[in-house]
GUSEFI-558736 format. One line per field, with one value per atom (N, C-alpha, C, O, CB): residue number from 1; chain; x, y, z. Coordinates in steps of 0.1 Angstrom, whole numbers. Atoms other than C-alpha are relative to their C-alpha. Glycine has a CB too. Layout:
BEGIN
resi (NUM|...)
chain (A|...)
c1 (X|...)
c2 (Y|...)
c3 (Z|...)
***
This chain:
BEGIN
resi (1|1|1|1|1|2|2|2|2|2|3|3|3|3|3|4|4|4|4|4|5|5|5|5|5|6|6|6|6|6|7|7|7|7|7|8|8|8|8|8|9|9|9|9|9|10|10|10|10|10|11|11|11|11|11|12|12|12|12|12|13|13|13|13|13|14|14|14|14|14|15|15|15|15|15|16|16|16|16|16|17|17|17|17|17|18|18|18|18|18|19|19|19|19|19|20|20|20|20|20|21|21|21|21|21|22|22|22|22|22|23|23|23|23|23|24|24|24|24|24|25|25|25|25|25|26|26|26|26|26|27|27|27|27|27|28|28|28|28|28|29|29|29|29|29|30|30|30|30|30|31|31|31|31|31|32|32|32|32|32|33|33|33|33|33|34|34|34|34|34|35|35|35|35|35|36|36|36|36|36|37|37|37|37|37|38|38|38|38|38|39|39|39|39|39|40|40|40|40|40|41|41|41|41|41|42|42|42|42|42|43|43|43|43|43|44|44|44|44|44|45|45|45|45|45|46|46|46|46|46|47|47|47|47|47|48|48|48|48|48|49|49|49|49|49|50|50|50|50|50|51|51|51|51|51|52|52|52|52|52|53|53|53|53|53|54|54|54|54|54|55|55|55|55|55|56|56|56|56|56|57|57|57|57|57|58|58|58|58|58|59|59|59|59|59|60|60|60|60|60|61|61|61|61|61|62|62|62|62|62|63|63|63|63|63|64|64|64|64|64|65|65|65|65|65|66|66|66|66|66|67|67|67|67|67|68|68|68|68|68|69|69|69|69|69|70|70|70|70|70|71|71|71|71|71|72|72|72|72|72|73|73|73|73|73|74|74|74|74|74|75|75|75|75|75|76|76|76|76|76|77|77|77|77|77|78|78|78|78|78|79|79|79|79|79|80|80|80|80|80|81|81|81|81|81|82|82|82|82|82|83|83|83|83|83|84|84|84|84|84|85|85|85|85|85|86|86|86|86|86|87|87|87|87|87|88|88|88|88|88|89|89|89|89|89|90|90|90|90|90|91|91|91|91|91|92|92|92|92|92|93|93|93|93|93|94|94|94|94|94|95|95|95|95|95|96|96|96|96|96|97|97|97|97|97|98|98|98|98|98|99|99|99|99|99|100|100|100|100|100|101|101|101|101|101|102|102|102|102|102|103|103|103|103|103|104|104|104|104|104|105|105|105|105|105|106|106|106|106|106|107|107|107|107|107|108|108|108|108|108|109|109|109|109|109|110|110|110|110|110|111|111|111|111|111|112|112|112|112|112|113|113|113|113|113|114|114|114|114|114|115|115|115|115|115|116|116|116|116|116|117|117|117|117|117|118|118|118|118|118|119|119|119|119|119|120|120|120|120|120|121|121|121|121|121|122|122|122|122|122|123|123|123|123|123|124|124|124|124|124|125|125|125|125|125|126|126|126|126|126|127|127|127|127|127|128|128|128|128|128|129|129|129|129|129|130|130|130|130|130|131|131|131|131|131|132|132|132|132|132|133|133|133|133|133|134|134|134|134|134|135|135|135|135|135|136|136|136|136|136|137|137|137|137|137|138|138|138|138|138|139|139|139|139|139|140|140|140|140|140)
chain (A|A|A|A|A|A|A|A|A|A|A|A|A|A|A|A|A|A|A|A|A|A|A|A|A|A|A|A|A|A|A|A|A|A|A|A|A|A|A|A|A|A|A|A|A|A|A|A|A|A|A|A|A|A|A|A|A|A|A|A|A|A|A|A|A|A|A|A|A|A|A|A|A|A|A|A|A|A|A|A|A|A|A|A|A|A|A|A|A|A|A|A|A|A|A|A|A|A|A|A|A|A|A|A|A|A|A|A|A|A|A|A|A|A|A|A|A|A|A|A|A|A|A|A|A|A|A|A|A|A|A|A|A|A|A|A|A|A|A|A|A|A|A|A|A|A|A|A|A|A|A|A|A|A|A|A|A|A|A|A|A|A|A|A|A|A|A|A|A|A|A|A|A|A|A|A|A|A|A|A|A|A|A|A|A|A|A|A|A|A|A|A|A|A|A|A|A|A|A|A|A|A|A|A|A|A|A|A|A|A|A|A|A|A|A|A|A|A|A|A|A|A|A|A|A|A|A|A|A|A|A|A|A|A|A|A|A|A|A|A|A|A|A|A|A|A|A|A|A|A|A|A|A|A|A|A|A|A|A|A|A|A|A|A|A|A|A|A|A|A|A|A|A|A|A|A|A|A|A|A|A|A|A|A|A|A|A|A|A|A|A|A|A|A|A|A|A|A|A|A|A|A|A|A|A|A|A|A|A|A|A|A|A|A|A|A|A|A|A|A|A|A|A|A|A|A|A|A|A|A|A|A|A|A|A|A|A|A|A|A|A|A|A|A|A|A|A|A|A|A|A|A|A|A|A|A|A|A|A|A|A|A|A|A|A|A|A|A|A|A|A|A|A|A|A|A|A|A|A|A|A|A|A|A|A|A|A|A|A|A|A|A|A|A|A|A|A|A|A|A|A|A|A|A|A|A|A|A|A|A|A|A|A|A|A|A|A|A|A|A|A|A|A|A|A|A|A|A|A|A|A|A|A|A|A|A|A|A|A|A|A|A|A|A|A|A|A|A|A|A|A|A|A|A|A|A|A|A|A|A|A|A|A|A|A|A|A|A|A|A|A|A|A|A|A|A|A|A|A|A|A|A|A|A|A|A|A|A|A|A|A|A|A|A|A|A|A|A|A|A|A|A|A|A|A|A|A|A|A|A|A|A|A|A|A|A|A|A|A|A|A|A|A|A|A|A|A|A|A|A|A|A|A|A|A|A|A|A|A|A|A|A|A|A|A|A|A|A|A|A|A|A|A|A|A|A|A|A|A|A|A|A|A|A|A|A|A|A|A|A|A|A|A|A|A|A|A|A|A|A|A|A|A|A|A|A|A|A|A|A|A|A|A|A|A|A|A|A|A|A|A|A|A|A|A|A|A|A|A|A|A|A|A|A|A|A|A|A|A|A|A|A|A|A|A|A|A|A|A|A|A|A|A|A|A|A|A|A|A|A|A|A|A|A|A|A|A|A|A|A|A|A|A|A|A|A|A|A|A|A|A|A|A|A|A|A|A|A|A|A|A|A|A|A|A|A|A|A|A|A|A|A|A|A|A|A|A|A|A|A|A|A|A|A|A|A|A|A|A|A)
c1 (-2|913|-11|-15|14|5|889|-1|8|-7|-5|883|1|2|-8|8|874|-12|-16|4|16|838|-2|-13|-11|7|838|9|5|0|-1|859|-6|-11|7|6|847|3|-5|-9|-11|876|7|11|11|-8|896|17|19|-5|-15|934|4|12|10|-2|934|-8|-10|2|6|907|-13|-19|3|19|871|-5|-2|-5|8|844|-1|-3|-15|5|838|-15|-22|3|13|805|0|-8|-2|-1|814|-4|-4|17|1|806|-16|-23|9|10|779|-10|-4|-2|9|747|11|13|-11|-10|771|7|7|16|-10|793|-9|-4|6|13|762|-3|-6|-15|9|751|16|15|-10|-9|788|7|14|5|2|788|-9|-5|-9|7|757|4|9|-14|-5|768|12|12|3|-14|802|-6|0|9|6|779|-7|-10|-9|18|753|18|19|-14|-7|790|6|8|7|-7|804|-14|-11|5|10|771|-2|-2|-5|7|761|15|15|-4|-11|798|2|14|12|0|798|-12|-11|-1|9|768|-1|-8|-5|2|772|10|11|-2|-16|808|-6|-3|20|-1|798|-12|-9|-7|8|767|2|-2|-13|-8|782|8|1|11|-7|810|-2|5|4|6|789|-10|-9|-7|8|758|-9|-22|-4|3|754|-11|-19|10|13|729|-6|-15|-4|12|709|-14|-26|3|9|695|10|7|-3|-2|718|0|8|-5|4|699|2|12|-20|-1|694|11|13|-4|-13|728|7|15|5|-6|744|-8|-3|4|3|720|6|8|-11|-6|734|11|13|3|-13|767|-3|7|14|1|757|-4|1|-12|1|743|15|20|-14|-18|777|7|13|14|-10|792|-6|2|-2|12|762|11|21|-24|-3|770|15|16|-1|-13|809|3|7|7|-7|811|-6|-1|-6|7|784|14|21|-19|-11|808|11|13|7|-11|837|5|15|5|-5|830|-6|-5|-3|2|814|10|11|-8|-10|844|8|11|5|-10|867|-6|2|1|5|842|7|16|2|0|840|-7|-3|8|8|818|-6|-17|7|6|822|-1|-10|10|1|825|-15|-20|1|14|791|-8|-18|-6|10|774|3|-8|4|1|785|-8|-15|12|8|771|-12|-20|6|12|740|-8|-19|4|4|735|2|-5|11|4|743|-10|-20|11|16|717|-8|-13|-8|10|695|-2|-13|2|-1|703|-2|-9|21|3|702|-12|-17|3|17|667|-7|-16|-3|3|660|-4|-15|10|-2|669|-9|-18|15|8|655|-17|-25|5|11|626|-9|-20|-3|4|623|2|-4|2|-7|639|-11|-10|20|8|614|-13|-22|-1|12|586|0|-11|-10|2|598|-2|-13|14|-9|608|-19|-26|22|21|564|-6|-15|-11|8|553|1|-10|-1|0|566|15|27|0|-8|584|8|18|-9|1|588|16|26|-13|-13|617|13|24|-3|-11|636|3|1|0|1|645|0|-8|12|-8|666|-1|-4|13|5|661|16|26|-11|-11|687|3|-1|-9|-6|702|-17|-22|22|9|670|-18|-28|6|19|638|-3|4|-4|13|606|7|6|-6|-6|627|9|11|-10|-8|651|-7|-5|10|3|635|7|8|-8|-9|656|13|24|5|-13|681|-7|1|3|5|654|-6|-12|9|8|641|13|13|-13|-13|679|2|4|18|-2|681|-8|-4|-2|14|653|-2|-6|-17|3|653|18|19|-4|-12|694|1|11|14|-3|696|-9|-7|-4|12|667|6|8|-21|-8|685|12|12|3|-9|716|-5|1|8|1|702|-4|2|-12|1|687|15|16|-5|-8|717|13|24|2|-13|739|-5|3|10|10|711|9|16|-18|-9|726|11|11|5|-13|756|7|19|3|-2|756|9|13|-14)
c2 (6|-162|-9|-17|-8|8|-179|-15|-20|6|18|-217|-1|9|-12|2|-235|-2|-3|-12|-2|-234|9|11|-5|-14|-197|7|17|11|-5|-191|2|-7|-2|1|-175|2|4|4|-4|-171|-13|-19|8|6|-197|7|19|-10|-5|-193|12|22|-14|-12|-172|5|8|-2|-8|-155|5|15|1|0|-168|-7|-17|-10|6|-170|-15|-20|6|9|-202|-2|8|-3|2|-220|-17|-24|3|14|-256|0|-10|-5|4|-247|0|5|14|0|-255|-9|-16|15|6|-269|-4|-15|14|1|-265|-17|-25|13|8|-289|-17|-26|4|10|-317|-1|-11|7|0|-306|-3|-9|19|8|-313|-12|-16|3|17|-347|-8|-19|-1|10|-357|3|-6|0|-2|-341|-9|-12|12|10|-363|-9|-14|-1|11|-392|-5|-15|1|-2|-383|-4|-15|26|4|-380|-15|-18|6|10|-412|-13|-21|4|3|-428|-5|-16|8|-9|-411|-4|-3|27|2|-421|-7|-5|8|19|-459|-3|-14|-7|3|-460|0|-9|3|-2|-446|-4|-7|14|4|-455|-20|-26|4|14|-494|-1|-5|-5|2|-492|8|4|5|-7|-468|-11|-17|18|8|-495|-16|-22|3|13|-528|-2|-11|-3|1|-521|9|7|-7|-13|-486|-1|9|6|-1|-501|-2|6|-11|3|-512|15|14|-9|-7|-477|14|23|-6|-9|-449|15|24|-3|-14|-420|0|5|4|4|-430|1|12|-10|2|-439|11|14|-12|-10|-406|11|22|4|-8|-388|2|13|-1|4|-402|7|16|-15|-7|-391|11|18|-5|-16|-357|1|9|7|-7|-358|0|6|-13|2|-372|14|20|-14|-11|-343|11|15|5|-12|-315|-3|4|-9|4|-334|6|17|-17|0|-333|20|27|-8|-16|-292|10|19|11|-8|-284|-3|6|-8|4|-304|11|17|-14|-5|-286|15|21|-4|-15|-250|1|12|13|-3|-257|1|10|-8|2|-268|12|18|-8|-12|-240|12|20|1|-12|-212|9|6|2|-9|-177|6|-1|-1|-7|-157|-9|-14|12|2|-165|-18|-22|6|9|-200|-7|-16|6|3|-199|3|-5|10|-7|-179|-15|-19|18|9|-209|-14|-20|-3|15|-240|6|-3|-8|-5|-215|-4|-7|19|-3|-215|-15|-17|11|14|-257|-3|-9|-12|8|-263|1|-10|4|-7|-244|-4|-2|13|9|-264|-17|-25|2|11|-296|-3|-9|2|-3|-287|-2|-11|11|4|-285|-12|-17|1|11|-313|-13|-19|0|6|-333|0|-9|4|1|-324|-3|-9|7|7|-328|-10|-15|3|8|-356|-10|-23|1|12|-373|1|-7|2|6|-366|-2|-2|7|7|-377|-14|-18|2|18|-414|3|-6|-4|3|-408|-1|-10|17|-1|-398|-5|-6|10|10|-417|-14|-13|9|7|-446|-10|-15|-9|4|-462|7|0|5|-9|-436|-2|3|14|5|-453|-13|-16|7|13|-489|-2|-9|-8|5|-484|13|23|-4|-15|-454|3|-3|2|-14|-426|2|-6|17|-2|-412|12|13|10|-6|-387|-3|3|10|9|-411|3|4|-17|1|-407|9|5|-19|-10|-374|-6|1|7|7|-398|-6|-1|6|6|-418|-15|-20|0|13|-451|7|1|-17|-10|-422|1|6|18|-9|-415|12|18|3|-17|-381|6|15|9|-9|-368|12|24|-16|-4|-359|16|27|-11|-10|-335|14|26|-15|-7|-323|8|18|-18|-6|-315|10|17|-12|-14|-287|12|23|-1|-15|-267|3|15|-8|0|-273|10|20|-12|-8|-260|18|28|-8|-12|-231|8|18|0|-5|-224|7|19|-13|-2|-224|6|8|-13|-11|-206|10|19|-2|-12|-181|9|19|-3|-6|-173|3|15|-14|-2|-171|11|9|-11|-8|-140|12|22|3)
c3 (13|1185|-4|5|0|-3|1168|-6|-13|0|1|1163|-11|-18|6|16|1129|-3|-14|-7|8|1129|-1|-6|4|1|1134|-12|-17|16|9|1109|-13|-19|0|14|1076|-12|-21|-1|9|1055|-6|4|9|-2|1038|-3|-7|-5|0|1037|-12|-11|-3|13|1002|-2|-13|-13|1|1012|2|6|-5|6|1000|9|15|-16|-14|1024|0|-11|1|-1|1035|-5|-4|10|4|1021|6|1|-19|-3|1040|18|25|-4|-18|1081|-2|-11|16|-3|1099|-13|-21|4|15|1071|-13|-17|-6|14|1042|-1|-10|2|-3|1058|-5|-12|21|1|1056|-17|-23|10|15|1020|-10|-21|-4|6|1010|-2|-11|2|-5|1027|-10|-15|15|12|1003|-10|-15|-4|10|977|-6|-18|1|-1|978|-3|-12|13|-2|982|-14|-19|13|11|953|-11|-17|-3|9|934|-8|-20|4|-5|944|-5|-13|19|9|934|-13|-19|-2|19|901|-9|-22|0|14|883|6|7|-5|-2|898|-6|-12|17|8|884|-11|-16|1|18|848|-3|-15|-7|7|845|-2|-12|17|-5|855|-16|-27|21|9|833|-18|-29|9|17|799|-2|-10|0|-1|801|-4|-11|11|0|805|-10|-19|12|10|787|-6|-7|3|3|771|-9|-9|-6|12|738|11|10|-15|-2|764|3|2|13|-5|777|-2|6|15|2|762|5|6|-6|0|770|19|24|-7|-13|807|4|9|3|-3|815|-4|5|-5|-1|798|6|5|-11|-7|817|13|18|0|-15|851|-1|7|4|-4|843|-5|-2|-6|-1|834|14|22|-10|-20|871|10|19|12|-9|883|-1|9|-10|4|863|11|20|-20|-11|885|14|18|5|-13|917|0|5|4|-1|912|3|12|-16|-4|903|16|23|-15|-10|929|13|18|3|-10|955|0|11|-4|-1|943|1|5|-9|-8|947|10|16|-7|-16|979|6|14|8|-4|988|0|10|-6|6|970|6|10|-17|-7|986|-8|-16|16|5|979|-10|-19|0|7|959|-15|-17|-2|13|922|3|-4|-15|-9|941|-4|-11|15|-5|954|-14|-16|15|9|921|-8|-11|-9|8|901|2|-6|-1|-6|925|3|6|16|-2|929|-19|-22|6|15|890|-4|-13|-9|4|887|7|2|2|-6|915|-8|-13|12|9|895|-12|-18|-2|16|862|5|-2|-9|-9|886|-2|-11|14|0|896|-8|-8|2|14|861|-3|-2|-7|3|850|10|5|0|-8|877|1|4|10|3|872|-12|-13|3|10|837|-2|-12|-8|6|836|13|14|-2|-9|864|-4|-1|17|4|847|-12|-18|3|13|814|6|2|-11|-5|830|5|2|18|-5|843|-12|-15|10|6|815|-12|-18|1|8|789|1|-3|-14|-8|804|-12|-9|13|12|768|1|3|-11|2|765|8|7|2|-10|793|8|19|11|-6|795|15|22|-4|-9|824|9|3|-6|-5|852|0|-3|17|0|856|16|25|-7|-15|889|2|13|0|-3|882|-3|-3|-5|4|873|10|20|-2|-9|890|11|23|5|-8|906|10|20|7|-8|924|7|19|6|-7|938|8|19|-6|-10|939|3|0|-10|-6|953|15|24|-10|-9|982|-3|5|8|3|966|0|-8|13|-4|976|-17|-17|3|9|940|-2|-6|-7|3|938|15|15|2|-16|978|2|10|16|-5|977|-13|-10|3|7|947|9|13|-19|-9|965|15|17|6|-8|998|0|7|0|2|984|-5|-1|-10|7|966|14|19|-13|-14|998|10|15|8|-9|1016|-7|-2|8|3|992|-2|-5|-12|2|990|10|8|4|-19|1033|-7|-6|16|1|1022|-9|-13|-3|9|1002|9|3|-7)
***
């Protein structure tokens, strides 16, 4: 019989996408969530004229972080094609959005969950969609 890390099924069916690595990239992911909507909720709430654009950018990443989380979680195919296709819009974004906040800093009182590519995140921002894409790539 085998244990729970070798399983690769969950109960209704859909492969797991949470053992082993997964299990880690769902951990930040949770974290990045937990974050990114204390952050924009606190700041949209307190002081939204100040920085607008910035601050609804964040919770658009809250929003990334949250679905990516949730079909890692949920597994299974169309699962994985979905959190394969936000990293990939993640990524995006992150990158445009770190070298707008470089390149015209005028445009952003206040930084984002994705300024200067996450940086006052650690880089996590920038280093965990590639990560994932990676690792839902395996998982086909």
């Amino acid at each position: 019989m085998p244990d729970a890390e070798t399983t690769t099924a969950t109960p209704a069916g859909r492969k797991r996408l949470v053992s082993g690595p997964g299990l880690l990239l769902v951990w930040l992911y949770g974290v990045m969530v937990v974050g990114a909507v204390s952050r924009s909720a606190f700041q949209i709430s307190t002081e939204f004229g100040k920085a607008p654009l910035a601050y609804s950018l964040s919770a658009v990443a809250a929003l990334a972080y949250a679905f990516i989380t949730y079909s890692l979680v949920r597994g299974g195919e169309r699962a994985r094609k979905a959190a394969l296709a936000c990293c990939a819009a993640e990524l995006a974004g992150v990158l445009a959005v770190g070298t707008w906040t470089l390149v015209d800093r005028d445009a952003f009182p206040d930084t984002t969950v994705w300024s200067a590519f996450g940086m006052g995140y650690l880089f996590i921002p920038v280093i965990l969609p590639i990560t994932g894409m990676l690792w839902l790539r395996t998982k086909r």
